[in-house]
C-alpha positions in Angstrom: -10.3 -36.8 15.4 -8.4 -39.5 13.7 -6.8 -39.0 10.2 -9.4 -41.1 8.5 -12.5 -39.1 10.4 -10.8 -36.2 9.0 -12.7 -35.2 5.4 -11.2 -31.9 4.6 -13.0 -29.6 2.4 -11.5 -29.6 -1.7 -13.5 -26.5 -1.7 -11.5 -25.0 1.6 -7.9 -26.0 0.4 -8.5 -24.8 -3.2 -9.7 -21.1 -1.5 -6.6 -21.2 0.9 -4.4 -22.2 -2.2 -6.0 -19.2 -4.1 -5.6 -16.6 -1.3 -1.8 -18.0 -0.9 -1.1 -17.4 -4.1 -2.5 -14.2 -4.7 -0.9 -12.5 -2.0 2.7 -14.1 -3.6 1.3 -12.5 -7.3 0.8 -9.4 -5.5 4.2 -9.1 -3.4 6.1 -10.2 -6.1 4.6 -10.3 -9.3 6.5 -11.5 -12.4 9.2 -13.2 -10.0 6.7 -15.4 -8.1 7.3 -17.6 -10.9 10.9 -18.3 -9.3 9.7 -17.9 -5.3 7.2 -21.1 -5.7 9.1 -23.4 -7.5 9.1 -25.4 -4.3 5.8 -25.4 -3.7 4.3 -29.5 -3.5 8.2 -31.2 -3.1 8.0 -31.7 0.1 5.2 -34.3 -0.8 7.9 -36.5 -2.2 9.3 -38.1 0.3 5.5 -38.3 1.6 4.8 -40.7 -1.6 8.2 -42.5 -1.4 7.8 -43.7 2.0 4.3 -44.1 1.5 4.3 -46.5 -2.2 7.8 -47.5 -1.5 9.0 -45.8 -4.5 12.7 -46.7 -6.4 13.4 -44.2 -8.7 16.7 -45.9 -9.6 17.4 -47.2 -13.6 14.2 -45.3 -14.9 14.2 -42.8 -17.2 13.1 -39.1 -17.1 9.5 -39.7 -18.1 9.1 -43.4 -16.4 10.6 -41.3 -12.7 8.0 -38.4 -13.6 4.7 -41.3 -14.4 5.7 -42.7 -11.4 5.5 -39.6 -9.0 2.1 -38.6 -11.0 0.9 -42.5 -10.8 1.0 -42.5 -6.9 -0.6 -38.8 -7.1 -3.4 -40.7 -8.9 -3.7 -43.2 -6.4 -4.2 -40.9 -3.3 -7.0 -39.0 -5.6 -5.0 -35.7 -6.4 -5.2 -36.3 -10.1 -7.5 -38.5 -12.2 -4.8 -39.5 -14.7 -1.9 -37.5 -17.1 0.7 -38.0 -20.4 4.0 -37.6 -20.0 6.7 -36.8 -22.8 10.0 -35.8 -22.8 11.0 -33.6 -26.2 14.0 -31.8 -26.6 14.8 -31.6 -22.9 11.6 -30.7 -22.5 8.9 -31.9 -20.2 5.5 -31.8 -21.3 2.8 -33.0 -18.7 -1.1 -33.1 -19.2 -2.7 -33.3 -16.1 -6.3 -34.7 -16.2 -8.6 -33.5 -13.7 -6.3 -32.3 -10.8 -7.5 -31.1 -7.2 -6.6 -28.1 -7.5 -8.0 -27.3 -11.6 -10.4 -24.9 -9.8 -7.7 -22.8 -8.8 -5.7 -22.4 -11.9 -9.0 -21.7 -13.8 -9.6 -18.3 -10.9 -6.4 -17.7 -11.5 -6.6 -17.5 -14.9 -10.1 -15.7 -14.8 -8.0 -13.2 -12.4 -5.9 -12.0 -15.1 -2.8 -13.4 -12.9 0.0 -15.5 -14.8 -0.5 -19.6 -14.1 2.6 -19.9 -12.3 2.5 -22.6 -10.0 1.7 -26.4 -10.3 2.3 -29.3 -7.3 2.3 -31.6 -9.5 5.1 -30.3 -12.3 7.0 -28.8 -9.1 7.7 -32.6 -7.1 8.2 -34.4 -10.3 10.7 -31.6 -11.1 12.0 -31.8 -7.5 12.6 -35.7 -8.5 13.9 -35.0 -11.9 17.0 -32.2 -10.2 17.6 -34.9 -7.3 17.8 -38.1 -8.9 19.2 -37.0 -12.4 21.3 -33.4 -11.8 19.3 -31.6 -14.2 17.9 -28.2 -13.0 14.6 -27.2 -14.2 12.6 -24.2 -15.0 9.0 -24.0 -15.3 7.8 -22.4 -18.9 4.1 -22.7 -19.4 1.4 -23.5 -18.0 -2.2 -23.8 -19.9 -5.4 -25.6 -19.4 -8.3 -26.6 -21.4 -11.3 -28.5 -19.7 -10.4 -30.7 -17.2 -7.2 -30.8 -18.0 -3.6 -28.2 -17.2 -0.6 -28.7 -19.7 2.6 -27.5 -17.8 5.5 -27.8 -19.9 9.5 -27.3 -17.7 12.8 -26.9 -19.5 15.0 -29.2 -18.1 19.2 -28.5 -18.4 22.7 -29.1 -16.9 24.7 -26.4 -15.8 
């Protein structure tokens, strides 16, 4: 079956997603917040080869629309805000693929620890610009997750 024949199941990822990251919650608890950090940056040099992205002379929030821009494209999210305050990063994420997981999560009593989305433009953010990151909050309301990420220099 060819790649575009293919139509895999939102419903099937977002269980498998779920599942994945309970079994993290429950192995490590309070620490899977720093075991899954990585989780979605591989998909970055995905969407640079894919969009032909140049990161170079753009800003922290112009590098981070971009990555979330070319997430809109291939349908992961329906659109976002970006803003940089204080070193830190404050992204609203409107209507995401995976919303339906962070909302059983939530309903699970487990922490929101992981986002694709925050953790490749993060990814970005320490390659490009030297700045390590940490992940601080993650919320939603509606259709929409507000992940916030300190972002600092050693």
């Amino acid at each position: 079956m060819s790649e575009k024949e293919s139509k895999i199941d939102k419903e099937w990822v977002n269980e498998i997603f779920y599942d994945l990251l309970k079994v993290v919650y429950d192995g490590f608890g309070g620490a899977s917040r720093f075991r899954c950090y990585l989780v979605g940056r591989t998909m970055l040099e995905y969407l640079t080869k894919k969009f032909n992205l140049n990161f170079s002379n753009l800003t922290v929030p112009e590098a981070a629309k971009k990555v979330l821009e070319s997430l809109k494209t291939i349908g992961i999210i329906g659109g976002y805000d970006v803003a940089l305050n204080d070193m830190v990063l404050d992204l609203k994420i409107h209507n995401c693929a995976h919303l339906q997981v962070q909302k059983r999560v939530k309903e699970s009593k487990m922490p929101a620890f992981v986002c694709p989305c925050m953790n490749l433009c993060l990814g970005l953010i320490e390659k490009n610009f030297g700045l390590d990151s940490e992940m601080v909050d993650i919320t939603h309301e509606g259709e929409t997750c507000h992940v916030k990420a300190m972002l600092f220099k050693y």
